[in-house]
C-alpha positions as CSV (number, residue, x, y, z in Angstrom):
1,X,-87.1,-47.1,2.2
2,X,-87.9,-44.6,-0.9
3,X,-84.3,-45.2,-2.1
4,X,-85.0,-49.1,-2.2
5,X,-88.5,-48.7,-3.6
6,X,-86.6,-46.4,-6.4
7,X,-83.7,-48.6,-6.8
8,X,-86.2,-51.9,-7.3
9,X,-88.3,-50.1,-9.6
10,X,-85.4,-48.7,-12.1
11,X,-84.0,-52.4,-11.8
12,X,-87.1,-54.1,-13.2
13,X,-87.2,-51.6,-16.1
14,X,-84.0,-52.6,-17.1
15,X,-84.6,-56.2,-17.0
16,X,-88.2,-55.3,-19.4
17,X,-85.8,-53.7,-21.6
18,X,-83.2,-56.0,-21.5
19,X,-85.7,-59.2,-21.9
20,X,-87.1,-57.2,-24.8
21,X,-83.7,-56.6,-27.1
22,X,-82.9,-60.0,-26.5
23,X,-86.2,-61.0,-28.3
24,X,-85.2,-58.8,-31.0
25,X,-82.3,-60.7,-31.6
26,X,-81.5,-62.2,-35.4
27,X,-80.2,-65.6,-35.4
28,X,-76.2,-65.6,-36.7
29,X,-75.7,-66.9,-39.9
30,X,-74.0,-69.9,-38.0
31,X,-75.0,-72.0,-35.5
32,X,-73.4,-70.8,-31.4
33,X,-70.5,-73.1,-31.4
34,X,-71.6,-73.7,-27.7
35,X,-74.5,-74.8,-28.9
36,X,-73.4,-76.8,-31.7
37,X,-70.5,-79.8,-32.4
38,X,-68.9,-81.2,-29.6
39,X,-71.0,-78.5,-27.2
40,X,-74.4,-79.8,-28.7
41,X,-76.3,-80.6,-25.2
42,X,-77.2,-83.8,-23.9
43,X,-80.9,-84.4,-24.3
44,X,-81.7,-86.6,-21.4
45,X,-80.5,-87.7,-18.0
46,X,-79.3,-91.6,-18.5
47,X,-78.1,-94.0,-16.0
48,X,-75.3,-97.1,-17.2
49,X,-74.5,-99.9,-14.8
50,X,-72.2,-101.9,-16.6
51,X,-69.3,-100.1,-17.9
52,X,-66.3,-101.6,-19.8
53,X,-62.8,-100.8,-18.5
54,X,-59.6,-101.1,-19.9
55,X,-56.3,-101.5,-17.4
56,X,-56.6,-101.8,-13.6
57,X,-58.5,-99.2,-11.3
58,X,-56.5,-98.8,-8.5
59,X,-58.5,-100.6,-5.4
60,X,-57.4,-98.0,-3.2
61,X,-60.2,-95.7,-5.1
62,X,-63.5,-95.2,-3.7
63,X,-65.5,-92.3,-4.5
64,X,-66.9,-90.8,-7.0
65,X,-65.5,-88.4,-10.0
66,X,-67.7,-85.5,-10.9
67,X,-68.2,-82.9,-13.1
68,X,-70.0,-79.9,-14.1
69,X,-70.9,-77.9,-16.6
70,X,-73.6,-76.2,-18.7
71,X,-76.2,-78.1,-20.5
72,X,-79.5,-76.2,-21.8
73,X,-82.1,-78.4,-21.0
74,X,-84.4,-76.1,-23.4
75,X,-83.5,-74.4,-26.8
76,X,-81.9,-71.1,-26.6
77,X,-81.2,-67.8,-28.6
78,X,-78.2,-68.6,-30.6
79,X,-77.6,-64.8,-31.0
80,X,-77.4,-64.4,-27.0
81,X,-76.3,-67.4,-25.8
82,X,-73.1,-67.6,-23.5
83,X,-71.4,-70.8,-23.0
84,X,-71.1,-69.9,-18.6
85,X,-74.9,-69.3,-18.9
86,X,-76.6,-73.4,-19.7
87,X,-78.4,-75.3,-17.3
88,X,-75.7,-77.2,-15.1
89,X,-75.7,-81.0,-15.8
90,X,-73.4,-83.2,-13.5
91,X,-71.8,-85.9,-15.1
92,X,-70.3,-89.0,-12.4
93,X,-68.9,-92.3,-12.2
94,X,-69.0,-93.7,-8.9
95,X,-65.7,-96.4,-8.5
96,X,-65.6,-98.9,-5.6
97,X,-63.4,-102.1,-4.6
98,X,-61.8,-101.5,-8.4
99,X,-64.6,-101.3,-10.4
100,X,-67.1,-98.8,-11.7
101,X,-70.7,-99.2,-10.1
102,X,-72.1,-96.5,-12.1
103,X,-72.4,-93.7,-14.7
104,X,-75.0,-90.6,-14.2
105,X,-75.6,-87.3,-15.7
106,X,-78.0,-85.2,-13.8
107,X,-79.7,-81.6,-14.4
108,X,-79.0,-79.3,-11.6
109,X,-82.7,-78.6,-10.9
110,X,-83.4,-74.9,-11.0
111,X,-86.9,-73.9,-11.5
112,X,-86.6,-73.4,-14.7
113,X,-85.4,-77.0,-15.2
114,X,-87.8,-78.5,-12.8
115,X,-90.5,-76.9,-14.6
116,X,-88.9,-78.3,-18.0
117,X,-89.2,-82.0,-16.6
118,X,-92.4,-81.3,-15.1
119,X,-91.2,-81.6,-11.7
120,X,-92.1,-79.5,-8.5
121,X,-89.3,-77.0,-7.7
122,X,-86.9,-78.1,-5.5
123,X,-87.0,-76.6,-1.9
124,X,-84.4,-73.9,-0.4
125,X,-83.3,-70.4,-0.9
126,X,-83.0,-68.5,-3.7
127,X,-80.6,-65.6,-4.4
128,X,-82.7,-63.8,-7.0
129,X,-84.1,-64.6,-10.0
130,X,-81.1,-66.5,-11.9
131,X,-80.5,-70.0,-10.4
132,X,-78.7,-71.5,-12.7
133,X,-75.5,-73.8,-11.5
134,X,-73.2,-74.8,-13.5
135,X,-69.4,-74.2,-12.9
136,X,-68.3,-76.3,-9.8
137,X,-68.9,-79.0,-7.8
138,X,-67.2,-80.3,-4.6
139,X,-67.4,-82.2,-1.5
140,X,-67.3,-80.5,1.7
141,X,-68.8,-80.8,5.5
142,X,-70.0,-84.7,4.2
143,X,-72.0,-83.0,1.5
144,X,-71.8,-82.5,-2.2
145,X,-72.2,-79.0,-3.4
146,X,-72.8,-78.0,-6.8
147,X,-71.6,-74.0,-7.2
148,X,-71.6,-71.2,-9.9
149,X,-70.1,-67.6,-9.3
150,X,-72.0,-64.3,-8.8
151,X,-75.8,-64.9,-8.8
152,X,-77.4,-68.7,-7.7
153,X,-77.1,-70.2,-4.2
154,X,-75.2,-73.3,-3.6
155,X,-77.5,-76.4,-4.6
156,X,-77.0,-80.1,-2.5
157,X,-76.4,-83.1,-4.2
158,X,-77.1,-86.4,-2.6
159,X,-74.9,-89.0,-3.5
160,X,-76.6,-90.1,-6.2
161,X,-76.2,-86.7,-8.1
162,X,-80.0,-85.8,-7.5
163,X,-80.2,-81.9,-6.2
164,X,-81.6,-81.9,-2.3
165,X,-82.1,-78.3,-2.0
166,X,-80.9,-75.0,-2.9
167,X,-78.9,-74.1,-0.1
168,X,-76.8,-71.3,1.1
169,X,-75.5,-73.4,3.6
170,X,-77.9,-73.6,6.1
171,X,-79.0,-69.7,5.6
172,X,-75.5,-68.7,6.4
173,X,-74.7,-67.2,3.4
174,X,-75.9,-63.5,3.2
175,X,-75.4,-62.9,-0.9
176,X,-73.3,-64.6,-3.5
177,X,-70.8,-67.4,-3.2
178,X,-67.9,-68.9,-5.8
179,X,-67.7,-71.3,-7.7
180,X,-63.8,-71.9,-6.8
181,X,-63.4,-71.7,-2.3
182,X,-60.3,-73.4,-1.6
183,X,-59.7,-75.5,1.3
184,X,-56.7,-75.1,3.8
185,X,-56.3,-79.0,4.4
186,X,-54.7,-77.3,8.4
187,X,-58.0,-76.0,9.1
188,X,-61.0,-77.6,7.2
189,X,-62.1,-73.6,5.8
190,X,-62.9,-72.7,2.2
191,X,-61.7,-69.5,1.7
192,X,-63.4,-67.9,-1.2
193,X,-63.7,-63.9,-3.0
194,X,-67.3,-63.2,-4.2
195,X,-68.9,-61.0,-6.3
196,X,-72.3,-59.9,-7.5
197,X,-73.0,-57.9,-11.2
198,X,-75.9,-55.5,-8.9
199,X,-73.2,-54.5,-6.7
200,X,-70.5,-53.2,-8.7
201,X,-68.2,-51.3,-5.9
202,X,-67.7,-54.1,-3.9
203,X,-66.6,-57.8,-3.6
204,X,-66.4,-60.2,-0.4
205,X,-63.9,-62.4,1.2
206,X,-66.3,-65.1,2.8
207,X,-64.7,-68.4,5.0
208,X,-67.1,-71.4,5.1
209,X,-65.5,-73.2,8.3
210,X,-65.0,-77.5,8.3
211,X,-68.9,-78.0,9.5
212,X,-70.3,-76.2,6.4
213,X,-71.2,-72.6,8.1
214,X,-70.2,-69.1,7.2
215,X,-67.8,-67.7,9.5
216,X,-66.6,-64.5,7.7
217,X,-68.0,-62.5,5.0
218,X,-65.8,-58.9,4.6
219,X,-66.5,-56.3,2.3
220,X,-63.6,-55.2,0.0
221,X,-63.8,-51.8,-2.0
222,X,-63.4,-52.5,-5.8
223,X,-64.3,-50.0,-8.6
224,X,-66.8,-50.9,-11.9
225,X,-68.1,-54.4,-10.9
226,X,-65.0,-56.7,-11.7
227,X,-65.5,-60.3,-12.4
228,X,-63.5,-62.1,-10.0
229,X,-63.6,-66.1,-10.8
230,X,-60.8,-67.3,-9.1
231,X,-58.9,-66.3,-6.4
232,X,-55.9,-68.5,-4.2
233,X,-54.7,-68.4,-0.4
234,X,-51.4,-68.7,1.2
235,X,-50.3,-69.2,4.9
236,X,-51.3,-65.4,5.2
237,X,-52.8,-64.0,2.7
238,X,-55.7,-64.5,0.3
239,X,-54.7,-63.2,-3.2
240,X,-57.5,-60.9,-5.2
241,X,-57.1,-61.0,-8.8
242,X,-59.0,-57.3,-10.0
243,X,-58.8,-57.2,-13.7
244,X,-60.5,-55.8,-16.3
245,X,-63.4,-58.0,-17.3
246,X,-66.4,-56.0,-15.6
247,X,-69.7,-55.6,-15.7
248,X,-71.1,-54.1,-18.8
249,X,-74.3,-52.2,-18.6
250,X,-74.1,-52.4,-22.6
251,X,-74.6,-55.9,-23.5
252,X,-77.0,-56.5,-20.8
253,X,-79.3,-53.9,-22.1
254,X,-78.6,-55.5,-25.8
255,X,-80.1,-58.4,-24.2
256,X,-76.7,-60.9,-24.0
257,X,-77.3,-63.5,-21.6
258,X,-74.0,-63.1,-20.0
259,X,-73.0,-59.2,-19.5
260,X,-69.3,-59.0,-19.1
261,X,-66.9,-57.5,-21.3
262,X,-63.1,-56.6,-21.5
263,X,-62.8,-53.1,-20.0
264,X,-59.6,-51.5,-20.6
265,X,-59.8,-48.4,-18.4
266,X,-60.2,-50.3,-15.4
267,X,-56.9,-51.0,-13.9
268,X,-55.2,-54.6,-13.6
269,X,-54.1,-55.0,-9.9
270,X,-53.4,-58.0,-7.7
271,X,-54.4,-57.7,-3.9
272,X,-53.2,-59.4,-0.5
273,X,-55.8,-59.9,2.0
274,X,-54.7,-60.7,5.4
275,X,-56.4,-63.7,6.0
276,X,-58.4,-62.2,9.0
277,X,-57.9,-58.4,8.3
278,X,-60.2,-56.2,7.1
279,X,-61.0,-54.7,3.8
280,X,-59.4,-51.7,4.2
281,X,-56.2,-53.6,4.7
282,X,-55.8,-55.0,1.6
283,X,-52.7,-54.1,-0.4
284,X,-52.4,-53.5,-4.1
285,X,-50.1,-53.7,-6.6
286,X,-50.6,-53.0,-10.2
287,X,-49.8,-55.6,-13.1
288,X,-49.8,-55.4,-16.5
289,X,-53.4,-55.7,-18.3
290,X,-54.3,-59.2,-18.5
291,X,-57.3,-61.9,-17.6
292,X,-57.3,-64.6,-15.6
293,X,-59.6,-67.8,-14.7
294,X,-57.4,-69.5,-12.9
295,X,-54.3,-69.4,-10.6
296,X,-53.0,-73.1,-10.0
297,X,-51.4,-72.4,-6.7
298,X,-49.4,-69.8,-4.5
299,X,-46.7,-69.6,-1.7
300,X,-44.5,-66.8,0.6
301,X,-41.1,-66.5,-0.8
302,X,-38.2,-66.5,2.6
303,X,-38.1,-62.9,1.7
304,X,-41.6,-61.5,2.3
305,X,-42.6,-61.9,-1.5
306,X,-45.8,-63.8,-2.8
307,X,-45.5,-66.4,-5.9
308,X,-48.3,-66.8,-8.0
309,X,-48.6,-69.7,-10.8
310,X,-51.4,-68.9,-13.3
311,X,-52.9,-69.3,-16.7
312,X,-53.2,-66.1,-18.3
313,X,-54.8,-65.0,-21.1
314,X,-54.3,-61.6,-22.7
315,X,-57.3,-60.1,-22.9
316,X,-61.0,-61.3,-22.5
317,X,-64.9,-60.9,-24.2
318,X,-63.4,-58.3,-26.0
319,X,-65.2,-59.2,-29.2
320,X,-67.3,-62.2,-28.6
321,X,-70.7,-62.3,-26.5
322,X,-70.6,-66.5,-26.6
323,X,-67.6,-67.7,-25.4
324,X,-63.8,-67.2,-24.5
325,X,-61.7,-65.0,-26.9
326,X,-58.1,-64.8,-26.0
327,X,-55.3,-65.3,-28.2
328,X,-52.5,-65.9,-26.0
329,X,-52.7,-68.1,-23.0
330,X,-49.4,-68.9,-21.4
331,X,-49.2,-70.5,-18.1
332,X,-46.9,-67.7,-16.1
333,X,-45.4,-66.8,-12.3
334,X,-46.1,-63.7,-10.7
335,X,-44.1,-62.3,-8.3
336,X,-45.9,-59.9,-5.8
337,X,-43.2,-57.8,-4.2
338,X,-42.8,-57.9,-0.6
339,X,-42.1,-53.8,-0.6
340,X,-44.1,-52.9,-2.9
341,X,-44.1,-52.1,-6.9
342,X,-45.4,-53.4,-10.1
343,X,-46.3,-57.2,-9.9
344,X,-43.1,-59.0,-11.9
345,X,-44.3,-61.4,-14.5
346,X,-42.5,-64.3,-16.5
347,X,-43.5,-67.0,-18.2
348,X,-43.3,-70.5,-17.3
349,X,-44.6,-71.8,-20.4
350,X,-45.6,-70.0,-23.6
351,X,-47.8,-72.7,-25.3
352,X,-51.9,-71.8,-24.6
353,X,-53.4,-73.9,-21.3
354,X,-55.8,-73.6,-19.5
355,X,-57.6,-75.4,-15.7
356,X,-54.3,-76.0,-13.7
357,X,-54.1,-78.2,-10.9
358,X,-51.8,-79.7,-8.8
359,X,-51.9,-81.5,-5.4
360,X,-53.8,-79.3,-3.3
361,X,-52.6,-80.6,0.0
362,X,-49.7,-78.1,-0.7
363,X,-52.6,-75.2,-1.0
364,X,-50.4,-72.2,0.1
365,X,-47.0,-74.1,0.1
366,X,-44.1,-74.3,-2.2
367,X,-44.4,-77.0,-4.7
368,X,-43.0,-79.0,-7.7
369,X,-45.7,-80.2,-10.1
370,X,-48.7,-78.4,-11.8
371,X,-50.8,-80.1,-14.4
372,X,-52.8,-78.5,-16.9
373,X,-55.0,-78.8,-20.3
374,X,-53.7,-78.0,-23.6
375,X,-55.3,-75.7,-25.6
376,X,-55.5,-75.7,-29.8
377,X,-54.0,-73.3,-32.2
378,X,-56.8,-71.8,-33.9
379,X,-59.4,-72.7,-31.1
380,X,-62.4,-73.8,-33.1
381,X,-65.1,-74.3,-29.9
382,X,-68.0,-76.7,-32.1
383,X,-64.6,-79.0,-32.7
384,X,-61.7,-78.2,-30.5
385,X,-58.7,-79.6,-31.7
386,X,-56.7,-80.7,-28.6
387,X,-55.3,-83.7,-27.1
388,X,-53.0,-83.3,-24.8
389,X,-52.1,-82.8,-21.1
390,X,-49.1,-81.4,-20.0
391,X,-47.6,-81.8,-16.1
392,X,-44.8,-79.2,-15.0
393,X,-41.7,-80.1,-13.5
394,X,-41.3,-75.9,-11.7
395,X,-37.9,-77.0,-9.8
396,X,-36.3,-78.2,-13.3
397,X,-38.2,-76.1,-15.6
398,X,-39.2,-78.6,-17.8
399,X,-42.7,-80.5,-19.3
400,X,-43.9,-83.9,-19.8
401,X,-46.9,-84.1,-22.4
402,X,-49.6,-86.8,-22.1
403,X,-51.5,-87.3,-26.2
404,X,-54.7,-89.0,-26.0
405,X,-54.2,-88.5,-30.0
406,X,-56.8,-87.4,-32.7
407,X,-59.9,-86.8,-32.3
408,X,-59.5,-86.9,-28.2
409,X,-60.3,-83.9,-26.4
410,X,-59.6,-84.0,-22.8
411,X,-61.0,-81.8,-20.1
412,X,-59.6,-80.8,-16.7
413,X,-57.9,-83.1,-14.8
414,X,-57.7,-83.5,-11.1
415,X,-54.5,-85.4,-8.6
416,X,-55.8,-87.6,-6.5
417,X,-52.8,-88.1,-3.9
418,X,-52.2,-91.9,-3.1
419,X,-52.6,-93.0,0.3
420,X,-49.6,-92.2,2.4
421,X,-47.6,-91.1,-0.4
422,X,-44.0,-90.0,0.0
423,X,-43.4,-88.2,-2.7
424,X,-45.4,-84.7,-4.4
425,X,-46.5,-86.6,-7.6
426,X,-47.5,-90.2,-6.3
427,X,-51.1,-90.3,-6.8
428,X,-53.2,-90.3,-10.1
429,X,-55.1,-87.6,-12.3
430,X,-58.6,-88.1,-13.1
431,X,-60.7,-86.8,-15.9
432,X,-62.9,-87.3,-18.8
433,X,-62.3,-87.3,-22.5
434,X,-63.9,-87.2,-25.3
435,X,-64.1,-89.4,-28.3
436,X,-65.3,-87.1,-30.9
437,X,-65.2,-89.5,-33.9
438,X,-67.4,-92.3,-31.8
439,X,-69.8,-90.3,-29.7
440,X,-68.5,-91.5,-26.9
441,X,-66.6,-90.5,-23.6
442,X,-63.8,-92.0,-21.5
443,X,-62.7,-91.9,-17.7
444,X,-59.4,-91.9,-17.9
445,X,-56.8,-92.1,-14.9
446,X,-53.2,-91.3,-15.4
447,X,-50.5,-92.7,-13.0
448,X,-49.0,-89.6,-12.5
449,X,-45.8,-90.5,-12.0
450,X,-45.8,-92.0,-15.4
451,X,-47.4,-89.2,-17.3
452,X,-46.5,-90.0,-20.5
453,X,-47.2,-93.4,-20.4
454,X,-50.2,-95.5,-21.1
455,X,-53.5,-94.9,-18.6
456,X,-53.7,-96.5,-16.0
457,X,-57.5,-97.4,-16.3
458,X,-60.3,-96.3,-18.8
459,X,-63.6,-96.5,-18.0
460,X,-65.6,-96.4,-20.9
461,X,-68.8,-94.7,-21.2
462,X,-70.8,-94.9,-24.4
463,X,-72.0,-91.8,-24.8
464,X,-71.0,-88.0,-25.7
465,X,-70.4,-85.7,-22.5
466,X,-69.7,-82.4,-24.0
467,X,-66.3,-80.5,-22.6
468,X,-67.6,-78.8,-19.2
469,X,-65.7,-77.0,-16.6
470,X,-64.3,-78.5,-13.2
471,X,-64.3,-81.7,-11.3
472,X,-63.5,-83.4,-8.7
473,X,-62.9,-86.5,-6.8
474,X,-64.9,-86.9,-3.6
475,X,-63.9,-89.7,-1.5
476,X,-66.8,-91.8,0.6
């Protein structure tokens, strides 16, 4: 009991100091780019019902498309402001019988927001002071779950984008969650690895199970308070990615909203989880120093070894304290050795990518086609300079590029497989992009069997949605 009383008491003097540097702070001579330019935040929640579209939605389509991602519903410090850190905005267009019934953006409603729009606070749990939610959003157990790494709760969404609660699924969840769980389509489970920045010596494998209740949460030793964004399952295994972006006790004190920073002393490793073991049984095998968001998927090899298809950048926040700041970003396959060793490394593609995806019915299985985002030579973040797609061919080795042209900056996009499809790549991909030179935004779907080719559809929206992070389809 003294412990804790001591532990809460050196934890709010830290905060005092923290909140108090970050006062301090001198305004950069330039504006945050994630502030800024194509990041500039949407001032107000809008609603469009009649929506122009250009092509044919396929009619086998009903659902809705949505994304996530940070928009400050208040001004902030430009000096320690971190693009992962804005209030989460949901942007949606909900499709039915071929044609689009609606366009909404909607603030995640923290308390912070709630109090902005001079609302009550939403009900439901909170994990601590920072509720912000902002990263993912999915549908799972017939609900709609907005979800951010490390720190907030899981908020529900009704299907009309406004928040129902906060909600750590139905009081299930005993700390933090993810903002990427994958589901095994065999079982109905997300499978996730969590983390929290106050408990820097260990990380968790939790399993939400098909009804939307946690069924495992098991505690994994780890060393300096790694962040962990992204992890991926196969038929046995659940793959940890420990790099070395940690927790940094220095910039929080300075007062930087978001207190992670490249750490080259810790040591790179990737572990295997059995699915159901226990922490202690995780094995790990050292790669070379690197950082990764996100693996696109994974598979066992006839001969014992895991596969690993990710984007990977070479190093990460080691200089700025606002956004991404890698140079190198290749989209690569690891090869975790069945009997032990250095993880083996080579590169798939060398051009810079990023938010892979494929069809995830293959979760765990070998596969053909991954799909991922371009990203620009000399990334400028107020005006990216990007405008292409590219899908993978991994049996041939070779790319197909998709050009929305100038001035088009795509986000992620996500496969939606067609129903009853025969083949990997019959389906379409989904996503939005924006037209910088109008102020407006597009939803565009690809048949992904002609990638190259003309959209399918385009459902325009006439209005700026600046670039977030992941989205999904989620069928009625």
């Amino acid at each position: 009991m003294a412990s804790n009383a001591i532990r809460s008491m050196v934890e709010k003097s830290v905060m005092k100091v923290a909140a108090f540097n970050k006062k301090r702070m001198v305004a950069p001579a330039t504006p945050n780019p994630y502030l800024s330019g194509v990041h500039a935040p949407v001032p107000a929640e809008v609603e469009e019902t009649i929506l122009q579209v250009t092509g044919t939605i396929p009619a086998c389509l009903t659902g809705s498309y949505l994304r996530i991602g940070p928009n400050p519903i208040t001004a902030r410090n430009h000096a320690s402001y971190h693009w992962f850190t804005g209030d989460g905005m949901v942007h949606g267009v909900r499709i039915e019988g071929g044609k689009p019934k609606w366009y909404r953006n909607r603030w995640i409603r923290s308390t912070e927001v709630s109090a902005a729009l001079g609302e009550p606070p939403k009900p439901g749990l909170r994990n601590g002071t920072f509720e912000t939610v902002n990263t993912n959003i999915i549908g799972h157990a017939d609900q709609i779950w907005a979800l951010v790494e490390a720190s907030a709760n899981p908020v529900r969404l009704d299907a009309n984008l406004d928040t129902i609660a906060h909600d750590p699924f139905g009081g299930s969840l005993k700390g933090t969650f993810t903002a990427h769980p994958h589901l095994d389509p065999e079982t109905g489970e997300l499978h996730a690895i969590c983390y929290s920045g106050p408990d820097q010596n260990r990380i968790f494998h939790v399993v939400v199970d098909a009804g939307g209740t946690v069924i495992r949460r098991e505690a994994i030793a780890v060393k300096d308070g790694p962040m962990i964004h992204d992890c991926m399952i196969t038929k046995n295994y659940v793959i940890i990615l420990d790099l070395p972006v940690t927790f940094s006790p220095a910039r929080f004190l300075k007062g930087f909203d978001f207190p992670y920073a490249w750490n080259a002393s810790h040591p790179a490793r990737v572990g295997l989880l059995p699915r159901t073991g226990k922490g202690s049984d995780v094995r790990w095998f050292d790669v070379d120093p690197c950082a990764v968001f996100h693996p696109c998927n994974a598979f066992e090899a006839d001969n014992g070894d895991v596969i690993v298809d990710l984007c990977v950048h070479d190093s990460m926040f080691e200089t700025s304290t606002m956004g991404p700041d890698s140079k190198q970003v290749p989209f690569e396959r690891w090869t975790v050795p069945a009997n032990g060793g250095r993880v083996a490394r080579t590169t798939i593609d060398a051009e810079a990518q990023e938010f892979p995806r494929f069809n995830e019915g293959l979760i765990g299985k070998p596969y053909r086609y991954a799909y991922t985002m371009a990203l620009p030579d000399g990334f400028d973040a107020a005006s990216p300079n990007q405008s292409k797609l590219f899908k993978h061919d991994l049996e041939s080795g070779t790319r197909q590029v998709h050009d929305f042209g100038a001035g088009h900056v795509p986000g992620e996009f996500v496969f939606i497989p067609a129903p009853g499809a025969a083949a990997e790549d019959e389906g379409w991909l989904m996503g939005y992009v924006i037209n910088w030179g109008s102020s407006s935004t597009d939803l565009v779907i690809l048949n992904a069997q002609d990638f190259a080719g003309e959209p399918q559809a385009v459902v325009h929206i006439p209005h700026h949605i600046p670039p977030g992070f992941h989205g999904n389809w989620v069928a009625r």
